[in-house]
C-alpha positions in Angstrom: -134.3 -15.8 -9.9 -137.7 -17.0 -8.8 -139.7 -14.0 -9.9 -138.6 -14.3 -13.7 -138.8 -18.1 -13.5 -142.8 -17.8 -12.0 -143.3 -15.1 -14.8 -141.8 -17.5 -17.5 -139.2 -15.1 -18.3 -135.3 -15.6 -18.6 -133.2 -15.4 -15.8 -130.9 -12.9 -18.4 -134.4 -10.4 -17.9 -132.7 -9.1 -14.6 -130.1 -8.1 -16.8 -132.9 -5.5 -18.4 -134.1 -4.0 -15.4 -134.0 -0.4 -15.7 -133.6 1.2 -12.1 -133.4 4.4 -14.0 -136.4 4.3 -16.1 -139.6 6.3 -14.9 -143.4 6.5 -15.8 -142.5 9.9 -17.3 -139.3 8.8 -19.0 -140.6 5.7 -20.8 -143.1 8.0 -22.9 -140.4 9.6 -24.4 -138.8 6.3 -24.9 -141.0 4.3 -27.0 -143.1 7.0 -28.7 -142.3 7.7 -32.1 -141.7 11.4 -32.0 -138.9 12.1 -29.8 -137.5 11.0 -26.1 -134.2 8.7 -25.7 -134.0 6.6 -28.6 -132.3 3.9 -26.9 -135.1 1.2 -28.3 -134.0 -0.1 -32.0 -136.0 -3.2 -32.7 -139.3 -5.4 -32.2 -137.7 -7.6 -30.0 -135.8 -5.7 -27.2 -137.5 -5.8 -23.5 -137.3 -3.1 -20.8 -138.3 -3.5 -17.5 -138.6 -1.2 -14.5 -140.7 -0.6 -11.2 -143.5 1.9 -11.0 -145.9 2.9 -8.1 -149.7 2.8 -9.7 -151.6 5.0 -7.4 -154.5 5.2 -9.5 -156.8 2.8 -6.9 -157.5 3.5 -3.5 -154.1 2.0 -2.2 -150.9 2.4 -4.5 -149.3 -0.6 -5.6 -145.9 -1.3 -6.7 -145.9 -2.9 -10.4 -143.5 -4.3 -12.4 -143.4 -3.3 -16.0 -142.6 -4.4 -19.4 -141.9 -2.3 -22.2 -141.3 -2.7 -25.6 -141.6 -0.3 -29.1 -145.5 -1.2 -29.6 -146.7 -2.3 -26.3 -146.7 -1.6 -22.6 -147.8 -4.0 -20.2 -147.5 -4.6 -16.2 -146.3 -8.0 -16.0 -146.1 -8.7 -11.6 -147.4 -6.8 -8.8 -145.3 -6.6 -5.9 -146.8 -7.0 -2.5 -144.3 -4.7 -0.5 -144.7 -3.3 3.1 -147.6 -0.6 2.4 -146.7 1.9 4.4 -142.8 2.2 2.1 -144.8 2.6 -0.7 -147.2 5.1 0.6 -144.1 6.7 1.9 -142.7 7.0 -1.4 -145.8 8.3 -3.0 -146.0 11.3 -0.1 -142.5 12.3 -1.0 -143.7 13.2 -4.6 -145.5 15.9 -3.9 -149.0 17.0 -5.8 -149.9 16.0 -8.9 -152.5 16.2 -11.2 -155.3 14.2 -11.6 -153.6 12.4 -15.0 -150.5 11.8 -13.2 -150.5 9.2 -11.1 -147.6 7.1 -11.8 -144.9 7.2 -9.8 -140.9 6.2 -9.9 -139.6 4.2 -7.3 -137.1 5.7 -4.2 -134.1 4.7 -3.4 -135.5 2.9 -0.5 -137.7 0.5 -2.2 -135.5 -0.4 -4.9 -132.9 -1.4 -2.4 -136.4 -4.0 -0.8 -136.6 -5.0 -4.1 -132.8 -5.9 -4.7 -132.7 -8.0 -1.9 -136.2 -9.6 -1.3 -137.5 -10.0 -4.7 -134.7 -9.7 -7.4 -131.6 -11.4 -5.8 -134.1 -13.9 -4.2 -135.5 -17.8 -5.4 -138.2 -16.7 -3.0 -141.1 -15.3 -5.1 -143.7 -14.9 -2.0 -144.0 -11.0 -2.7 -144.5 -11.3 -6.5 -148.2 -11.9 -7.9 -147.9 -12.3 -11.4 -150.9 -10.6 -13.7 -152.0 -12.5 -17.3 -153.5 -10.2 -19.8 -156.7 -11.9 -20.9 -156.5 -12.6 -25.2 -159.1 -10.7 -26.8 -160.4 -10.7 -30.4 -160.5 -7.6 -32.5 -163.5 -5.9 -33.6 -163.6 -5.1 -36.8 -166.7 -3.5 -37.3 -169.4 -4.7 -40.2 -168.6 -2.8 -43.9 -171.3 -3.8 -46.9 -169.7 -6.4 -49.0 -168.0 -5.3 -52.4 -170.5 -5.1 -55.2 -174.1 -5.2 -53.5 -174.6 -1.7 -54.0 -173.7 0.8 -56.6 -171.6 3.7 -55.4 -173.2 7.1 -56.7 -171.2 9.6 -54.6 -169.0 11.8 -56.1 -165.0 10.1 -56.3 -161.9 12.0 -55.5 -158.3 10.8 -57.6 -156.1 11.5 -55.2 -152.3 12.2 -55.8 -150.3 8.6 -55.7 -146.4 9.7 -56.8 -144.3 9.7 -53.8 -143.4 13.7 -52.8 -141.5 16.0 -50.6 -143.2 17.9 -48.7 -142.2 20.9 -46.0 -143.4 21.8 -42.7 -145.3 25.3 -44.5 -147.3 22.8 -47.5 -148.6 20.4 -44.8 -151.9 22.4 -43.7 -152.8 23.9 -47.1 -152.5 20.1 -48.3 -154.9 19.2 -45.5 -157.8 22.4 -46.2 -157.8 21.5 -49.8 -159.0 18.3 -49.9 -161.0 19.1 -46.0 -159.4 16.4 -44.5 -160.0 16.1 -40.7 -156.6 17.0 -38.5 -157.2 17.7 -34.6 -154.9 20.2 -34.8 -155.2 21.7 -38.2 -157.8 21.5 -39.4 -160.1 20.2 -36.7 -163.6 20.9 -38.6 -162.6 19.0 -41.6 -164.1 16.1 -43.0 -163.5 13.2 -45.9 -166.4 11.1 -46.6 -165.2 7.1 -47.3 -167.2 4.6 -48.7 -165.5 1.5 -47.4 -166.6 -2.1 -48.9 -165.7 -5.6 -47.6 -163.8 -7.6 -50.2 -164.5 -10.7 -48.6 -161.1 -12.2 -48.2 -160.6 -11.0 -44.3 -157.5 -8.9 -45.4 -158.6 -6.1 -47.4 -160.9 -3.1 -47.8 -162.0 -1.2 -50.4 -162.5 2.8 -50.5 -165.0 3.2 -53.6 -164.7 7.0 -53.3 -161.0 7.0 -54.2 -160.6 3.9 -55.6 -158.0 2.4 -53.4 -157.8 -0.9 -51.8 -156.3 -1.1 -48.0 -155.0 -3.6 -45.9 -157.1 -4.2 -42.9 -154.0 -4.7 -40.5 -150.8 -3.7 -41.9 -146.9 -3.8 -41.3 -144.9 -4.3 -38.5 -143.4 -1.3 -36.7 -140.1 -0.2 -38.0 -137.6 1.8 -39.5 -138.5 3.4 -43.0 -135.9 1.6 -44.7 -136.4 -1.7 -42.9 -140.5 -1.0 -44.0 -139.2 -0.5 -47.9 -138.0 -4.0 -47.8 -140.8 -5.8 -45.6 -142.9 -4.1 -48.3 -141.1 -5.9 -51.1 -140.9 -9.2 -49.7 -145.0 -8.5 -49.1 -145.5 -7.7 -52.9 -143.1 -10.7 -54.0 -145.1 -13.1 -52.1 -148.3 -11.3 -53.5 -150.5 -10.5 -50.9 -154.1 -10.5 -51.2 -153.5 -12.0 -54.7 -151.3 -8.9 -55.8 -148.2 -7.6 -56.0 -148.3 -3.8 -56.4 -148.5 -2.8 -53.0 -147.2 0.5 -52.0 -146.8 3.0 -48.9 -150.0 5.7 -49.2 -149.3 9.3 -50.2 -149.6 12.1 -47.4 -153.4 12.5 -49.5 -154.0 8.7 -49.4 -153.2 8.0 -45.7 -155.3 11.5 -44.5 -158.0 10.3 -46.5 -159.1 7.4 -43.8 -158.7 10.1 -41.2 -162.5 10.0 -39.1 -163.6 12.7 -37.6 -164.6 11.5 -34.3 -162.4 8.0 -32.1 -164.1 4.6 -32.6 -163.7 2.2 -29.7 -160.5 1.7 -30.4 -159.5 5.0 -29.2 -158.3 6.1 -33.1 -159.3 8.4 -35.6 -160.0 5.3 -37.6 -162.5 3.1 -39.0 -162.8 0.1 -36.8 -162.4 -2.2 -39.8 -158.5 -0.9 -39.5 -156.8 -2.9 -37.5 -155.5 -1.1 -34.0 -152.3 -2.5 -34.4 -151.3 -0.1 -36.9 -152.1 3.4 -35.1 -149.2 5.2 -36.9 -147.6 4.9 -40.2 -145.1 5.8 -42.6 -146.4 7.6 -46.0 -144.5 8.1 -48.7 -143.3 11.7 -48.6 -140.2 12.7 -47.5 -139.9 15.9 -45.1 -137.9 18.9 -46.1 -135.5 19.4 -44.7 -134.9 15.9 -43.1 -137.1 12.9 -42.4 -140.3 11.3 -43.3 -143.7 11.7 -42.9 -146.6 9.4 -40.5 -150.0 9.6 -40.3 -150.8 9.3 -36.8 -154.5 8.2 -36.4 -154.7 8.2 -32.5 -153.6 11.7 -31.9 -155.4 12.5 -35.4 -152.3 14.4 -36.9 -149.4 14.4 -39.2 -145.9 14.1 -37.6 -142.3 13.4 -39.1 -139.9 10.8 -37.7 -136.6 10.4 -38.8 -136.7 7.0 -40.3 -133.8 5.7 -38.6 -135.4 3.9 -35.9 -138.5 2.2 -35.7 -140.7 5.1 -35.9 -143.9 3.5 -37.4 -145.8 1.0 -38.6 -147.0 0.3 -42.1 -150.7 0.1 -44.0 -150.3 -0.5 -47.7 -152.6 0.7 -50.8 -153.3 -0.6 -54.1 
């Protein structure tokens, strides 16, 4: 298995090719409000072919999937005039939609002159370049007095319905895209000079600059104690955020990150659990690249996790 060799993958990846899986599909895969929950951990890999027509000439890509990431490991330097082919037989599409599945045609090139081949002529790999985070510049904890006016929010875990959710929102004005699009939540965020943490002097609550690890709400419960046992940040009473908490950091407008965020948030954390449970079933996420509130069903890994103090 050349390909997977070149790519230093596992020869077991062929074993992961999805010949079902589509551009379309995928979304409802690995996004944490609905689709085929077929994906169940951090670890498991899903690969499939896709035509990117987003250039001037499609190309035929090789993807990787996983729960937090998407990334187009190989092109595939296939006869142009198959793939073009495949593209016509699609029909029109809008201008956002410009990923295509593969035909039955060019999966059966693939099978036999890339996948069931040590010859890797047709496959040139592509290496995501590493980047560094920004994480934006906050003043530094204690060089100016904060005069503005402070807000206690709620901090007991609650249960809250579908109906409570946007009066929850209007009454303390906090921005939702849908909701309550015009609202708005003043922070006043201070570096506590450790790297890890953040401080909201309006509320009084201390954040973690990155957060947990995607997963399910139970597995987040105990990746939460083991945080607070090994004290993190020099503490140990680290906690999921209320529905009120988490809203709170909700800006009004994207940063360069593309979330409804301060950019001293890390973007690896774009969604996450809060502690309030959904009536009648499931739990609550703040979702800070759509700007919204949305419920998963806690069984899977439906979000990530930024804790409070």
């Amino acid at each position: 298995m050349g390909m997977f060799q070149r790519l230093s993958m596992s020869d077991s990846t062929i074993k992961t090719i999805d010949w079902g899986m589509t551009p379309d599909l995928s979304f409802g895969t690995y996004e944490s409000w609905g689709g085929r929950e077929r994906v169940r951990n951090n670890s498991e890999r899903i690969y499939y072919f896709f035509i990117d027509n987003w250039g001037t000439a499609p190309k035929l890509c090789l993807m990787e999937r996983g729960v937090k990431f998407a990334r187009i490991v190989a092109e595939i330097d296939a006869p142009l005039e198959m793939v073009q082919q495949c593209v016509q037989q699609q029909g029109d599409s809008s201008a956002f939609e410009k990923s295509y599945a593969i035909n039955g045609t060019i999966q059966e090139w693939l099978i036999h002159n890339v996948v069931e081949t040590t010859d890797d002529v047709f496959v040139k790999p592509v290496y995501a370049d590493k980047s560094v985070e920004d994480m934006g510049i906050l003043p530094l904890q204690g060089a100016k007095s904060y005069t503005g006016r402070r807000s206690v929010l709620p901090m007991e875990p609650a249960v809250i319905n579908d109906g409570q959710l946007e009066p929850l929102i209007k009454k303390w004005n906090f921005f939702d895209s849908i909701l309550n699009p015009q609202g708005r939540f003043d922070n006043m965020l201070v570096d506590n000079g450790d790297g890890l943490t953040v401080t909201d002097e309006r509320t009084g609550l201390m954040w973690q600059r990155s957060g947990l690890d995607i997963a399910s709400y139970r597995t987040l419960q105990r990746n939460l104690a083991g945080l607070n046992t090994e004290g993190f940040a020099g503490f140990n009473d680290w906690r999921l955020p209320t529905m009120e908490e988490a809203l709170s950091l909700m800006e009004t407008e994207m940063n360069s990150k593309g979330l409804y965020l301060n950019p001293c948030f890390s973007q690896e954390q774009p969604f996450i659990f809060v502690a309030a449970k959904r009536k009648p079933g499931g739990y609550w996420c703040v979702d800070y690249k759509q700007g919204r509130a949305f419920w998963s069903s806690g069984s899977i890994p439906g979000a990530f996790g930024r804790l409070c103090r």
